[in-house]
N, C-alpha and C positions, 0 to 999 in steps of 0.2 A: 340481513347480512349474509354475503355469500360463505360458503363451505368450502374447505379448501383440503383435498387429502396427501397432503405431505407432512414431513416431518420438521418444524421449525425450531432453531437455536434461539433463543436472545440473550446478550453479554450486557453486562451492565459493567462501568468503571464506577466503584463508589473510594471516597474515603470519610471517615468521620462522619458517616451518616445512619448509625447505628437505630435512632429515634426513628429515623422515617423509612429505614429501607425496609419492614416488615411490610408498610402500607402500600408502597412502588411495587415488591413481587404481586402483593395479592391483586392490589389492580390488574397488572398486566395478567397472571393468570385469568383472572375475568375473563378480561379482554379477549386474548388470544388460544383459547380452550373450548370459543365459540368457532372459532374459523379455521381450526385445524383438525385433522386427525391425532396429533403427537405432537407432544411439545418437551422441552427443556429450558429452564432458564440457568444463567451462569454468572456466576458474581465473582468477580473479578477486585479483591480487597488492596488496594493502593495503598498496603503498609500503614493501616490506620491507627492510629494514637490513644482511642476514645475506648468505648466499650463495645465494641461491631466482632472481634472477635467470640466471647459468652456469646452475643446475640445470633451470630449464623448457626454454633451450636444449636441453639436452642430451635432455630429456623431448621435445620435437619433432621432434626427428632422425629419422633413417631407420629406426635401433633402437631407437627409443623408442616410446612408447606411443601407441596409431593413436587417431582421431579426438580431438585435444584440443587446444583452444584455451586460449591464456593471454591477459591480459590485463594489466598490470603500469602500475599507477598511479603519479603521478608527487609524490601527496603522501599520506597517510592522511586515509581520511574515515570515516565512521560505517558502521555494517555494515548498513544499509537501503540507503543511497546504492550502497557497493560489491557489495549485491547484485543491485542495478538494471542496475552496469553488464553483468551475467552476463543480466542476461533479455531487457534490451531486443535484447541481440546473439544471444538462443540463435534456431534455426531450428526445434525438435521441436516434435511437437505436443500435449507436458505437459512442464514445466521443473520440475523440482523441485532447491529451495536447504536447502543440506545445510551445519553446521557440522560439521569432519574433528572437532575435538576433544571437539563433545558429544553431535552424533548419532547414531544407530547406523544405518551402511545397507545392513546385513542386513532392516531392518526395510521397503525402499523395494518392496518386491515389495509387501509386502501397499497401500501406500496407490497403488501403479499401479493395484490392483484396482478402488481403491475411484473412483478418476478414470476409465480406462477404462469403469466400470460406470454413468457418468451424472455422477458430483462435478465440478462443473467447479475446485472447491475441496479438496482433503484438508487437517488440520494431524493432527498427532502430537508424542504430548506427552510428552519423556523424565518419569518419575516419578524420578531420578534427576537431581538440581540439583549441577553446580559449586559447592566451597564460597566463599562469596566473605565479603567483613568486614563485622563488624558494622555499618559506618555506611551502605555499600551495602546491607545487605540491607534496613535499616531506612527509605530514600530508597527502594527500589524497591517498599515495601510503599505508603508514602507517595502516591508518584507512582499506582501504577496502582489503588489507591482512588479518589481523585480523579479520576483519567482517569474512572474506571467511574462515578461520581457525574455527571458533565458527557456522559458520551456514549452511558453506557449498555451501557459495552462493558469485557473486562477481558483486555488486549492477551496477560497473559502465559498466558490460558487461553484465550481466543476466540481469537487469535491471537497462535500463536507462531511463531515464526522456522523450525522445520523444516516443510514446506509442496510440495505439489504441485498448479503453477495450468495450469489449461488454455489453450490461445493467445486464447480470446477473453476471456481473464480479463484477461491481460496489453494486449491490444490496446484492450479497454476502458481500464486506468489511463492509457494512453498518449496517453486522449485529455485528459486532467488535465494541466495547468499545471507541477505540479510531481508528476509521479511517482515520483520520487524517496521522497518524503515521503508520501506515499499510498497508498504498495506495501505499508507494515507493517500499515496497517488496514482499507483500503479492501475487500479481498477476503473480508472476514467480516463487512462491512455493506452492501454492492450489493447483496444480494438475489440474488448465485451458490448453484446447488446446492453445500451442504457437506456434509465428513463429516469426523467427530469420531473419530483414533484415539490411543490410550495404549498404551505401552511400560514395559520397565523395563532401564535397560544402563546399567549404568557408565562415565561419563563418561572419554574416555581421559585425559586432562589438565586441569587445572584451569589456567584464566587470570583472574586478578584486573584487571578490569574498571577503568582508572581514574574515580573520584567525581566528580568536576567533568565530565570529557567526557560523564558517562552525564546527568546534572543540568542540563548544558544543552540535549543530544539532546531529553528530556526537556520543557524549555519551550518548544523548538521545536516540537515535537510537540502540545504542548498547544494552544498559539497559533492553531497552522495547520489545529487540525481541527478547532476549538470555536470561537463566538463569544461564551462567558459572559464570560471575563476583559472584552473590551470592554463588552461588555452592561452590566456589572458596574460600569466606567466612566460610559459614559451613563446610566444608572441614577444613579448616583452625582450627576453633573451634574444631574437632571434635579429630585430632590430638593433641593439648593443653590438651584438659581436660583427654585423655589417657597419654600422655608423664608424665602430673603432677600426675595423679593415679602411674603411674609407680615409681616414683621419693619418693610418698609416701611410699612404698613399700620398694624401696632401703632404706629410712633411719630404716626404722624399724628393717629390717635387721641389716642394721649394729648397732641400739643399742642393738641388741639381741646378737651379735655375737662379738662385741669386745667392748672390757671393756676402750681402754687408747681413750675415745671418747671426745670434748672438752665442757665444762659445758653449758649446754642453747644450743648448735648445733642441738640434735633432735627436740627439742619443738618449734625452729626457724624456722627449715628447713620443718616441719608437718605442720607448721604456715600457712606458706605462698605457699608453694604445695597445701593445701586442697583450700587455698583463691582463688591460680590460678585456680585450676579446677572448684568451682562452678562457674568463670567467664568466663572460656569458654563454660563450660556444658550449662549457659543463655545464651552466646549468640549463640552455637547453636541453642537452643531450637528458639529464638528469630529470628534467619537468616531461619529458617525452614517456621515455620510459618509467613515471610517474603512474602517465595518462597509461599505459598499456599494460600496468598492473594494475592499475582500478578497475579498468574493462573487465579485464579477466576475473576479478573478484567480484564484483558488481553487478557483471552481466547474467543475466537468469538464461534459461533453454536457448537455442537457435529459434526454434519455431511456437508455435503453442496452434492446436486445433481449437477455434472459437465453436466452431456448430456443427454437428454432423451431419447428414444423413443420408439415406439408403434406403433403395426403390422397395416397395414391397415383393415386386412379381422380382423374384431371379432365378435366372435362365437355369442358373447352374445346378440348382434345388430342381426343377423339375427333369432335369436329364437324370435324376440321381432318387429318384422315386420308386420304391418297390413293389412289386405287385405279385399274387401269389397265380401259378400258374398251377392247376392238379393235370395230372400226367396217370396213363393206364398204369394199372397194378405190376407186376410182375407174378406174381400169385395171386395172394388172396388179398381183399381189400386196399385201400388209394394210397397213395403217395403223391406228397406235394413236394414241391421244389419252388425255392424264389428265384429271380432272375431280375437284374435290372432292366427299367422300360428303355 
């Protein structure tokens, strides 16, 4: 097994899993204590119910398990958010966010490889799925079609949830509004070197994912990182308030043009044409400048520097090299002076 001398994070999300998360750290320290210099793990507590609070205590103590930090929330949130809170606080220099129940992190040596080797990005992709029900699996087919149609991207193959980001991968999201919300997708659309790896390990535990939290996550998600649903709105507007100019038009015509027309029909129909269109014309104008306050909220940096680098010979450094020059005495014994070459 290769050696690897940097400093690694790993974030774990648990809830109510107080029994078995003692066995998950020690593995993984195993594990990953052999192919690092430094390491940290971070447990990231999803406002758990059970007994995992005593337990992390006890996981801290003197006899417990060395470098790990918990973190223990004070209500449950979605599992982007609570992986956030593991990265924004890790100190390594690759974090990698691991679920105990479906990842496998036997597997985390090989995508160190793949990060050490230049990825400022890894994902891996259990080929081995939690069974979840039929209306979830059928919403989550749903959902990331769609995603994939609107952004071009298809979250649960381009990016999945077991992942290793390098620090400036992280430091870049965090220049984002809401990184929170950015962290699921954002690192396999910036334009970071990625690398693509596949497994195959039986998931230890199945957890059935509740339908509505994932369905709103979900819209959320859609909202905050696409502007068609609006687009889609003024768009919408944009056609109304032409269709009803149109409409006004035709009636005029036709009072202009035929006489056996029936009493009160034009002033009815000008009525309520002119009313439709100033209502769509606001809510264009309104869906517009929607779209250019989300930008402006929403939008991270102008730019981001993906990879640097920088010649070793420069010119500037050797014009700029000092060298000691000894000059006759004036009396007695030398005198040196420097001088630029």
């Amino acid at each position: 097994m290769e050696f690897f001398p940097c400093f690694l994070s790993v974030v774990f999300v648990v809830r109510n899993q107080s029994e078995a998360i003692q066995e998950v750290l020690s593995d993984t320290a195993s594990v990953i204590s052999l192919v690092v210099s430094d390491y940290e793990l971070i447990v990231v507590d999803n406002a758990s119910d059970d007994n995992s609070i005593p337990t992390f205590r006890g996981l801290v103590g003197e006899n417990g398990i060395a470098n790990l930090q918990v973190y223990a929330l004070t209500k449950e949130v979605d599992t982007d958010t609570a992986s956030w809170v593991g990265l924004e606080n890790a100190l390594g220099d690759f974090v990698a966010v691991i679920d105990p129940l479906i990842d496998d992190i036997k597997f985390l040596p090989k995508m160190l490889e793949q990060a050490v080797g230049g990825a400022d990005v890894v994902f891996a992709n259990n080929e081995q799925k939690p069974v979840q029900s039929l209306a979830y699996r059928t919403a989550n087919i749903v959902f990331h079609s769609v995603y994939n149609w609107l952004n071009g991207i298809h979250l649960a193959k381009d990016a999945p949830q077991y992942r290793i980001l390098s620090k400036r991968v992280i430091n870049f999201i965090l220049q984002h509004s809401q990184p929170a919300m950015t962290y699921r997708y954002l690192p396999a659309t910036a334009g970071f070197a990625r690398a693509y790896l596949t497994y195959s390990a039986t998931p230890k535990a199945t957890h059935l994912k509740p339908l509505g939290e994932s369905i709103d996550r979900g819209m959320r998600l859609l909202v905050s990182t696409t502007r068609t649903p609006m687009r889609l709105v003024t768009s919408l507007s944009l056609f109304g308030a032409i269709t009803n100019l149109v409409y006004c038009v035709y009636v005029l015509a036709v009072g202009v043009f035929k006489a056996d027309v029936a009493p009160g029909w034009i002033s009815v129909s000008l009525q309520q044409s002119g009313m439709f269109f100033l209502i769509s014309l606001v809510l264009l104008v309104l869906g517009e400048y929607i779209l250019n306050m989300a930008s402006l909220t929403n939008e991270g940096p102008l730019y981001h520097v993906g990879q640097e680098f920088t010649s070793i010979r420069m010119t500037r450094r050797e014009r700029l090299n000092i060298e000691e020059v000894v000059t006759k005495p004036f009396e007695k014994g030398t005198q040196t002076t420097e001088r630029d070459s």
